[in-house]
N, C-alpha and C positions, 0 to 999 in steps of 0.2 A: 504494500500500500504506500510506505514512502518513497519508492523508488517510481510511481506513477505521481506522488505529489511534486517529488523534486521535480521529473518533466515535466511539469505542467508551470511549476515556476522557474524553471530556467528556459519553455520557450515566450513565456509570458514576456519575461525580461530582454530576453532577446531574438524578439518577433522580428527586429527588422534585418537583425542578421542570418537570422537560421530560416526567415519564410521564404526569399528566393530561392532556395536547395529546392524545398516544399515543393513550391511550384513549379521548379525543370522538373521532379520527381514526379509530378502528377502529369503533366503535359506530356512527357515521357514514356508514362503508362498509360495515359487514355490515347496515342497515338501507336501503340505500341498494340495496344487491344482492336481496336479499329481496323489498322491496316493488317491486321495475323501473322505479329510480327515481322512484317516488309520494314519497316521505321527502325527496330532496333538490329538489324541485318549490319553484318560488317561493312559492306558496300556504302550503304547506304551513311553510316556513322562519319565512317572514313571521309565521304564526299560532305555530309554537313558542317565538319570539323575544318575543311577547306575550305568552305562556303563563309564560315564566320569568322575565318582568320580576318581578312581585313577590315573586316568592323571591328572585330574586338579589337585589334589594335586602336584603333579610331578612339575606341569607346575607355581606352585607358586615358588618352589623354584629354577624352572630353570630360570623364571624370576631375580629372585636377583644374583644370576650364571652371567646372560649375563649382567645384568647392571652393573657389578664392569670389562665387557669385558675379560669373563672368560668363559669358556664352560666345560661337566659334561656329558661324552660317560659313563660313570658306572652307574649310577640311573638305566639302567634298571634291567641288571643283578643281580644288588646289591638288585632293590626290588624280584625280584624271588628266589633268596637265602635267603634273612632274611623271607619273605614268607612261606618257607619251613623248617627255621630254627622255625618257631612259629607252623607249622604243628608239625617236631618233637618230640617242647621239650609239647608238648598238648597231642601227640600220645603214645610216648616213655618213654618220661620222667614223664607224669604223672600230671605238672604240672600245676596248674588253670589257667584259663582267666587273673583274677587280679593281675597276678606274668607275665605271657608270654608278654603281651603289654608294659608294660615297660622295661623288659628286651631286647625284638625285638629292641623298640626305643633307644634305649641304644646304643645297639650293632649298630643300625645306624649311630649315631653320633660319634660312636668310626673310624667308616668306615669314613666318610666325615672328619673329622679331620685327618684320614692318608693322605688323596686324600692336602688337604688343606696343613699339611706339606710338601708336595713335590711342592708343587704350592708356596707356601708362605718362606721359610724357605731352599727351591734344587732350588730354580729360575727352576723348570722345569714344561715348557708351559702347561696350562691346557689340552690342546687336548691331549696331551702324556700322562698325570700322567693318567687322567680317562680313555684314552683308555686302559693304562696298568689294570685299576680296571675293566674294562668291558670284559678281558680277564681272568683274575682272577675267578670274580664272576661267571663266564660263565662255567668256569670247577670249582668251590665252588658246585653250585646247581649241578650238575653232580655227583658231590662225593658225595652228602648228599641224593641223590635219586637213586643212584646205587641200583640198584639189586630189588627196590620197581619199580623205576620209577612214580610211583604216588603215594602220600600218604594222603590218606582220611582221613577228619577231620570229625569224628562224633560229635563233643562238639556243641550244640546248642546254646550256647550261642554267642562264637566264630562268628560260622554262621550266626546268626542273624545281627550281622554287616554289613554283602554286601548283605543279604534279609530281613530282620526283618525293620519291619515299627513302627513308635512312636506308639503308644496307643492308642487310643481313650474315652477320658473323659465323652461322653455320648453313648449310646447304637446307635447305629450302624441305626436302623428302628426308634428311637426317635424322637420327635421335629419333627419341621416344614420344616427339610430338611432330607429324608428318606434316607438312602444309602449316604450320604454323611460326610465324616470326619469333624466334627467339630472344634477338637483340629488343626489338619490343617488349617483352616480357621480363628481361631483367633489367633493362631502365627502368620501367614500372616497380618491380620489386622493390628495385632500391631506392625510386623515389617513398614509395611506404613506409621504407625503414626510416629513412630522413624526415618524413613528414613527424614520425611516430617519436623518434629522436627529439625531437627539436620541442613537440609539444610537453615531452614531459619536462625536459630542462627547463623551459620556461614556466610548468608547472613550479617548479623547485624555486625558479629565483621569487617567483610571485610570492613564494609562500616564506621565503625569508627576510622578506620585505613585510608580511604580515599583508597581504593583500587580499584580495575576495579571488579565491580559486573555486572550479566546477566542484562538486560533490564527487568522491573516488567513482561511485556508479554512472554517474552521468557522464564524467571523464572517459571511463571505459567504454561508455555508450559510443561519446563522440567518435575514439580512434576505430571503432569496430566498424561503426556507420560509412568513416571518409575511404577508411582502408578498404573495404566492402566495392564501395562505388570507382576509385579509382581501380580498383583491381579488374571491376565488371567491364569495366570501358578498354581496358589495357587488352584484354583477355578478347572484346569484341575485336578491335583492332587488328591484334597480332591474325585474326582469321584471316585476315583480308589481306592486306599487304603490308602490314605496320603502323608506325606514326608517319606521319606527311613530314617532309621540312617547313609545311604552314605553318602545320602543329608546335613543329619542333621553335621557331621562331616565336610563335604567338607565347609557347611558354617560357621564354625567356624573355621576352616581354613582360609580362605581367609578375616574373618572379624577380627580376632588376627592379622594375617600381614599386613592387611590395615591399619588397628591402628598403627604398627611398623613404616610401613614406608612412614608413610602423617603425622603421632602427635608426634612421638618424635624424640632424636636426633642421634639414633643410624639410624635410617631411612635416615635421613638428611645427615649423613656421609659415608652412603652407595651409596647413586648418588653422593654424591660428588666425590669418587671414580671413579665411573663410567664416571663424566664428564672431568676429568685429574687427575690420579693418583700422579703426581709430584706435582701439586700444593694443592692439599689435605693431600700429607704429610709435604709439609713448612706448612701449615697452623694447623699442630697438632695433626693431624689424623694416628693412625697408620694404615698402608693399611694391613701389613699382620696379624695382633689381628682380624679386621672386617673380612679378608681372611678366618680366620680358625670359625670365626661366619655363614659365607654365607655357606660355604662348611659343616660344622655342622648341620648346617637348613636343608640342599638338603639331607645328609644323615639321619636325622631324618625322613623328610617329603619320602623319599624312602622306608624307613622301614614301614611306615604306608600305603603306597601305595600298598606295598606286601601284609601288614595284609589285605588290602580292596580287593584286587584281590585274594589272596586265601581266606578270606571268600565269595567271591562273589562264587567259586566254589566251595568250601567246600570242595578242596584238593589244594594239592602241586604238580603240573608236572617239569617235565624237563626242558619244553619251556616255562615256566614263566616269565613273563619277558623281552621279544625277541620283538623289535621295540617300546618300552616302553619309550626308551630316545629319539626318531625322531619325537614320537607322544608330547612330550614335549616340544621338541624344537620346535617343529611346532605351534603348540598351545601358547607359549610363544612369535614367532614371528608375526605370526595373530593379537593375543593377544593386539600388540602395541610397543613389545620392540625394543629399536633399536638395528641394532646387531654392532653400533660403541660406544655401552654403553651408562648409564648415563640414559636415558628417558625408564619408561615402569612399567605399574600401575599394583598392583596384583588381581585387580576387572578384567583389562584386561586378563588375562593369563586365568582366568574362562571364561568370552567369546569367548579366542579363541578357549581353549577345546571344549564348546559348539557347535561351529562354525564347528569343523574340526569331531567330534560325529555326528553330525548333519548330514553331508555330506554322510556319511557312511552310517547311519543309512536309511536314505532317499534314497539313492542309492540300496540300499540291500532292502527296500520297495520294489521298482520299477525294480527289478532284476534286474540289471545293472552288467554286466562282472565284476570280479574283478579286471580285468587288466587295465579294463577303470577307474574305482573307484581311483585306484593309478596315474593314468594320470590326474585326477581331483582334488584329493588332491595337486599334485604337483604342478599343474598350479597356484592352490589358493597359497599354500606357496611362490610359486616366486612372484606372483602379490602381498603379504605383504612385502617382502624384496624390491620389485618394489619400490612402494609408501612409505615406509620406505625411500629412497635414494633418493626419487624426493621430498621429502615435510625437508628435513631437505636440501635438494639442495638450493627448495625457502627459506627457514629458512634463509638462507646467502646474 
């Protein structure tokens, strides 16, 4: 009986952390029931885990965007131009792989740092500056696909990015698991053991600190539940052909910014911002240095998002790009962030990708109009701004 009242007051407590699991885990199984398990099929995992690489990225750095209560309309445009600016100078210009990806990123952060001076430096509101960049970029890649309209990238290396899978260390038909990825399956492991690691240590220092730690049973509850689920996803995977390099990318993404902004103090200065601007600048903090940091991240993390989306098609179109920033902000607000700033984790903003992919992906299973698809994504985004505004209501 206490082991169902602890759950009920530890998800009480932390509704707004543990209900997006909730809900990939329900959208997951009622899609999973629906199609007779077509949706949870390795193929299919495989391909929606490629499908949400470039949003999630997106969606990480629109996360730190809205938590300093800033927002960022150019990320889409901006990734279908620099997208097609790594098509050309690949195509045209001749250039290698190991020279285009940093210079794309480059030219990212050169983008976000304009966006960032006009926010930080013109006092002029983020909605305007990025909208003026999402206007821009939107006749940018127009001008630079004029008269091609689509520019195909033959470099296979390139393309190996948005389709190219890791390796495989033993033969394929070897060992005691026939057709199944092994190198998949022991990164998996030992991401477990790490995850598994790291949460008890941290258990340890919380508790010599004298801090509020989970209950021993709900502790063990959590490692059972995460290690469960990452296993189950590792183990669909390896069926198939393994992890993607999207994959591979997308979680090095999200595990560098989670480190950023839970372990050090550039993290710690960046909700501070977000929870009052005015008193994080008495307190020391410059708001527009971290400004032109947040808006730098979004325009890196955009330019990479391009390279994943035009390698995922192995060209550069016109409409590259086009609802790229609604799918971010959406997935950012799912995700967990508030949109009155200050609170919203970047493991979240991968969830809510997840969540908002998911939906799509499963709907388009199940043939579902398109028009209803978009009535259904919308519902869910407003029930996240919902519960967003009722649970920091209770908060008070």
């Amino acid at each position: 009986m206490s082991f169902i009242k602890n759950a009920q007051k530890i998800l009480q407590e932390n509704i707004r952390e543990y209900g997006m699991f909730i809900a990939l885990f329900v959208i997951m199984a009622f899609f999973t029931w629906r199609t007779e398990g077509l949706f949870i099929s390795s193929r299919n995992i495989s391909n929606l885990l490629n499908q949400t690489g470039y949003i999630a990225v997106l969606a990480v750095g629109m996360t730190l965007v809205i938590v300093i209560r800033c927002i960022d309309l150019s990320v889409g445009f901006l990734a279908g131009f620099l997208g097609a600016v790594a098509a050309i100078a690949l195509v045209f210009w001749g250039l290698p792989v190991y020279v285009v990806i940093p210079l794309v990123l480059a030219l990212g952060i050169v983008a976000g740092l304009l966006t960032a001076f006009l926010v930080a430096q013109m006092g002029i509101p983020s909605f305007v500056a990025s909208l003026a960049g999402w206007l821009i970029y939107r006749g940018a890649i127009q001008l630079v696909t004029a008269g091609t309209g689509t520019i195909i990238i033959p470099d296979e290396a390139f393309n190996a990015i948005g389709n190219g899978f890791i390796p495989d260390i033993f033969p394929a038909e070897a060992g005691p698991l026939p057709g199944v990825h092994k190198l998949t399956l022991i990164l998996g492991l030992l991401g477990i053991i790490v995850f598994i690691v790291n949460e008890i240590n941290g258990r340890r220092k919380k508790q010599a600190y004298n801090f509020e730690v989970l209950p021993m049973d709900m502790f063990i509850l959590k490692l059972v539940f995460v290690s469960a689920l990452v296993g189950g996803i590792i183990w669909v995977l390896a069926g198939y052909q393994g992890l993607s390099w999207t994959a591979v990318v997308v979680l090095i993404v999200v595990l560098v910014y989670d480190f950023i902004t839970s372990q050090t103090v550039l993290g710690r200065h960046i909700y501070a911002i977000g929870g009052n601007p005015e008193a994080a600048e008495l307190s020391g903090i410059s708001v527009k240095r971290l400004t032109y940091v947040v808006f730098g991240s979004m325009g890196m993390l955009s330019a990479l998002s391009g390279i994943l989306f035009a390698s995922r098609l192995q060209s550069a179109t016109t409409t590259a790009g086009t609802l790229f920033e609604l799918d971010a902000i959406a997935a950012a607000f799912v995700g967990g962030v508030s949109a009155a700033g200050g609170v919203g984790k970047i493991m979240g903003s991968l969830i809510g990708a997840l969540v908002m992919l998911s939906l799509t992906s499963g709907m388009n299973l199940m043939g579902i109009d398109i028009s209803l698809q978009y009535l259904v994504r919308g519902a869910v985004l407003a029930a996240a701004v919902i519960f967003d505004v009722a649970t920091r209501r209770r908060g008070k």
